[in-house]
C-alpha positions as CSV (number, residue, x, y, z in Angstrom):
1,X,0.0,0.0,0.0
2,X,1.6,3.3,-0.8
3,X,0.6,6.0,1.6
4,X,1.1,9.6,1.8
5,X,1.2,11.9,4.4
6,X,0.3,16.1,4.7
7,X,0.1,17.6,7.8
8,X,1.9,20.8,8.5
9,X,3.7,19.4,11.5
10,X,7.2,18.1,11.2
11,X,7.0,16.7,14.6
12,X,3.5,14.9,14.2
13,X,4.5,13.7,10.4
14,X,7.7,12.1,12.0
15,X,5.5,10.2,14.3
16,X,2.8,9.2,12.1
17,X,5.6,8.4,9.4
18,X,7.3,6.3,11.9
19,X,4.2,4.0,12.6
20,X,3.3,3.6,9.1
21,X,6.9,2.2,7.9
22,X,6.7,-0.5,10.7
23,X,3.8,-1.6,8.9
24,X,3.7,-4.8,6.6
25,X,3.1,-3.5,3.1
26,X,3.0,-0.3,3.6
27,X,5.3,2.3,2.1
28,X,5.3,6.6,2.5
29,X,5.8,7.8,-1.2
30,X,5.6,11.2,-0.4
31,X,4.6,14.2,2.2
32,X,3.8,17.9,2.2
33,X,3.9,20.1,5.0
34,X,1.1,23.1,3.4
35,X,-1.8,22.4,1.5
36,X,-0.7,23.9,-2.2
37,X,2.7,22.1,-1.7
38,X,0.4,18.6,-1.3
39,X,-2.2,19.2,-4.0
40,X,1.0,18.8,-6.7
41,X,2.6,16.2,-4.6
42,X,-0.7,14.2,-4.9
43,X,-1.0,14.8,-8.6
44,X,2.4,13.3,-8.9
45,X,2.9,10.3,-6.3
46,X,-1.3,9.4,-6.9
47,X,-1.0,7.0,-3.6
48,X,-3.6,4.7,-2.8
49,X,-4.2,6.4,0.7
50,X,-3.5,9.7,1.8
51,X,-3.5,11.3,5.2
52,X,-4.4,14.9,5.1
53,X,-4.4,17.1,7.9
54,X,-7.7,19.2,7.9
55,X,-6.0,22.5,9.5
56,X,-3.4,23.4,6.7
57,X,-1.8,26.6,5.1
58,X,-2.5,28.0,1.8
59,X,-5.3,24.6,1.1
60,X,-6.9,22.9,4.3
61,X,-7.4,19.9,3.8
62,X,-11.4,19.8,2.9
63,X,-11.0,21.8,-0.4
64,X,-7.6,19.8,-0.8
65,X,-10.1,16.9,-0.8
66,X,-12.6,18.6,-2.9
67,X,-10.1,19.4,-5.7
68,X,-8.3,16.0,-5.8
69,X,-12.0,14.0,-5.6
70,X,-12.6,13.8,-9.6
71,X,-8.8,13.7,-10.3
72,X,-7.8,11.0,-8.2
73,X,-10.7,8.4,-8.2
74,X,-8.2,5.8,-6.6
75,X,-6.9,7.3,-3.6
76,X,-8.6,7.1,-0.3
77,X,-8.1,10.1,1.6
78,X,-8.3,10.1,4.9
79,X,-8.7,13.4,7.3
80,X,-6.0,13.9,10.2
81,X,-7.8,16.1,13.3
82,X,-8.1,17.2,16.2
83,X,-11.8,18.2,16.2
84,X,-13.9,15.2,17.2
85,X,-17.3,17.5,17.0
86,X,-20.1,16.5,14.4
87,X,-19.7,19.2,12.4
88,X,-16.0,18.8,11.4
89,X,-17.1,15.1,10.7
90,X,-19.9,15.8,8.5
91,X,-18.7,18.2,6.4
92,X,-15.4,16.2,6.1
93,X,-17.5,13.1,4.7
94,X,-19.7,15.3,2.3
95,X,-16.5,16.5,1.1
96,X,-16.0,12.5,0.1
97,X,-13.5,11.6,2.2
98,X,-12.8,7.8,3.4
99,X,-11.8,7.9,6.7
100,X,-11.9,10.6,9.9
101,X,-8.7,9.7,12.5
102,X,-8.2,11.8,15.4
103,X,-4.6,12.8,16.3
104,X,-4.9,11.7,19.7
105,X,-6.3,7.9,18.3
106,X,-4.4,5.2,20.0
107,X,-1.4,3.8,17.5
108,X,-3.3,0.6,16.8
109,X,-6.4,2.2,15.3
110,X,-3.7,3.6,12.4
111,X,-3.3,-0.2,10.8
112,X,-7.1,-0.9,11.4
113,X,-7.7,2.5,9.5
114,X,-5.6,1.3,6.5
115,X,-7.2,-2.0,6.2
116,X,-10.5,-0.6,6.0
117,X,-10.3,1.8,3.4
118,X,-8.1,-0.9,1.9
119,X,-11.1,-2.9,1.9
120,X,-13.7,-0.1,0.7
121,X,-14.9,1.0,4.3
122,X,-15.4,4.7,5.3
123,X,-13.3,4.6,9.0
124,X,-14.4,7.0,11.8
125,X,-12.4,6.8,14.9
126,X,-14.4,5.2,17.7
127,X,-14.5,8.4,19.8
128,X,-16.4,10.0,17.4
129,X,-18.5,7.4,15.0
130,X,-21.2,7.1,16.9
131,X,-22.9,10.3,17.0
132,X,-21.8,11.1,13.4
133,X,-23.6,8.0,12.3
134,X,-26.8,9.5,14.4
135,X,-26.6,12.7,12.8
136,X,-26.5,11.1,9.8
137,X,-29.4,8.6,10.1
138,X,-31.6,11.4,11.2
139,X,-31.8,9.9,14.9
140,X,-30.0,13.4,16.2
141,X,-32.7,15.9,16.7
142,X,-30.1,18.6,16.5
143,X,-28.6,17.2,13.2
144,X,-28.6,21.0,11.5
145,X,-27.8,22.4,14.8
146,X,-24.4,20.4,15.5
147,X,-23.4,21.0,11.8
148,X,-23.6,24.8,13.2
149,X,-21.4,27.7,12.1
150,X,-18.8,25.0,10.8
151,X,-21.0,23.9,7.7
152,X,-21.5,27.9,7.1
153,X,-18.6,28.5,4.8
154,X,-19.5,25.2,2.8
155,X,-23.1,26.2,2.1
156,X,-22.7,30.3,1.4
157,X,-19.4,30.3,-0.1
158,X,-18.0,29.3,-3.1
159,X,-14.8,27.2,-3.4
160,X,-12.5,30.3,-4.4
161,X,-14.1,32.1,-1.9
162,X,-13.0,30.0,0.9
163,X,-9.7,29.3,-0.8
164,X,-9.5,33.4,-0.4
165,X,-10.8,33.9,2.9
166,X,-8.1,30.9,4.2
167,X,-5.7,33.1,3.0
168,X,-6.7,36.2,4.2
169,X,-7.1,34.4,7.7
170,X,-3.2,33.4,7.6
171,X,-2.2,37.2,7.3
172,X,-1.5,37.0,3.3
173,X,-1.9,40.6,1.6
174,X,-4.1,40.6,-1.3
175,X,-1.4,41.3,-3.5
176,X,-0.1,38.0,-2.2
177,X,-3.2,36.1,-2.2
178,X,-3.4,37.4,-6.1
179,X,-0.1,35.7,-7.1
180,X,-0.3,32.5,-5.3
181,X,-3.8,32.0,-7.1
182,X,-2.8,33.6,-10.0
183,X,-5.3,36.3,-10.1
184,X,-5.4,40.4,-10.6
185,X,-5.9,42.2,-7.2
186,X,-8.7,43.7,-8.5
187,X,-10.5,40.0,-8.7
188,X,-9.4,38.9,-5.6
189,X,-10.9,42.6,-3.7
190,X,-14.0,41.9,-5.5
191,X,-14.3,38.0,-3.9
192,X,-13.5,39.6,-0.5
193,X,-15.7,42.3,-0.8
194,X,-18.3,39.4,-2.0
195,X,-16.9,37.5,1.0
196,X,-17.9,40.1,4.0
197,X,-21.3,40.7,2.3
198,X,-22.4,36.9,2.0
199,X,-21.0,36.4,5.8
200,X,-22.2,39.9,7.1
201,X,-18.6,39.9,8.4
202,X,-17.0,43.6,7.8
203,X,-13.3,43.7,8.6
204,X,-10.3,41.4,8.4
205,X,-10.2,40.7,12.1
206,X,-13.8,39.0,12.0
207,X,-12.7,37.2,9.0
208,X,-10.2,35.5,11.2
209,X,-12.2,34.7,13.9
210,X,-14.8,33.5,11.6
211,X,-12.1,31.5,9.5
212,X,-10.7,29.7,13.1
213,X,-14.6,28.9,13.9
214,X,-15.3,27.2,10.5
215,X,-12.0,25.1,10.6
216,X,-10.5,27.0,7.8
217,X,-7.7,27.7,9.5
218,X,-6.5,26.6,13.1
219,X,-6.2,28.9,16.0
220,X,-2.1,28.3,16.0
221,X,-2.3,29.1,12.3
């Protein structure tokens, strides 16, 4: 099985790298410590899994997910977190992702992980499968309401617009958000003036905050 591994990290890629080599039949073919850096890795190495962190710079891991979807039919990806909630969960698995591990899993969930997806299962640590599978059967009342604010940026934004308003979140100036996405600065003042009018959200600061609630960014970003 050839594996690869994003998660800006060293420290927690060492560790998870580490685990994965002891493994029978398992090889890392690649890793990526930002988001844009692993969208071209992917492209490239086209693994059968991949472990993606969902808190990244310049591409978190859901629209990472979301891009590679069509492109790489055969790779399972698997989100990396430390957000157990429902929300994260959901929107992680309507993004089409095969597995949800928490970073805090014991080590022996990470083989049990592989041979699922291996095998064509969708893997949810145990911590947190339970009430995702409740929300998702419709036996939560509170369904919509545990999706919350977190679900918000997938439903009133587009995917350049959340691609934008990550970046903004991480401090880049528009001038840099224009070249790393290879757009005019007017374009990318428009999608954030388009931004703070969908999200009633009217200065950068809020952006953040909003950006940090959503999972767009993480709060040590």
């Amino acid at each position: 099985m050839r594996v690869f591994l994003a998660d800006d990290h060293q420290l927690v890629r060492a560790g998870i790298r580490a685990l994965l080599v002891s493994l029978p039949g398992v090889e890392v073919v690649g890793e990526a410590g930002n988001g844009q850096e692993a969208l071209r890795a992917l492209l490239d190495t086209r693994p059968d899994v991949a472990l993606i962190d969902i808190s990244m710079p310049g591409l978190n891991g859901l629209e990472l997910v979301a891009r590679l979807s069509g492109q790489l039919p055969h790779t399972r990806m698997v989100m990396l977190s430390m957000h157990a909630s429902p929300g994260h969960v959901s929107q992680a698995l309507r993004a089409g992702v095969s597995g949800y591990l928490l970073k805090d899993a014991a080590a022996e969930e990470l083989p049990l992980l592989l041979r699922a997806v291996e095998r064509g299962e969708t893997y949810l640590s145990p911590a947190i499968s339970k009430q995702v599978v409740e929300g998702f059967l419709g036996r939560a009342s509170s369904a919509n309401e545990a999706k919350g604010e977190v679900g918000a940026a997938a439903d009133v934004l587009t995917s350049r617009q959340r691609e934008i308003l990550q970046l903004v979140a991480e401090g880049r100036s528009t001038k840099d958000v224009a070249q790393l996405l290879d757009l005019s600065i007017k374009t990318v003042e428009t999608h954030r003036s388009q931004i703070m009018e969908r999200l009633d959200i009217h200065d950068v600061a809020g952006l953040v905050r909003y950006a940090i609630r959503t999972g767009l960014v993480s709060s040590d970003a």
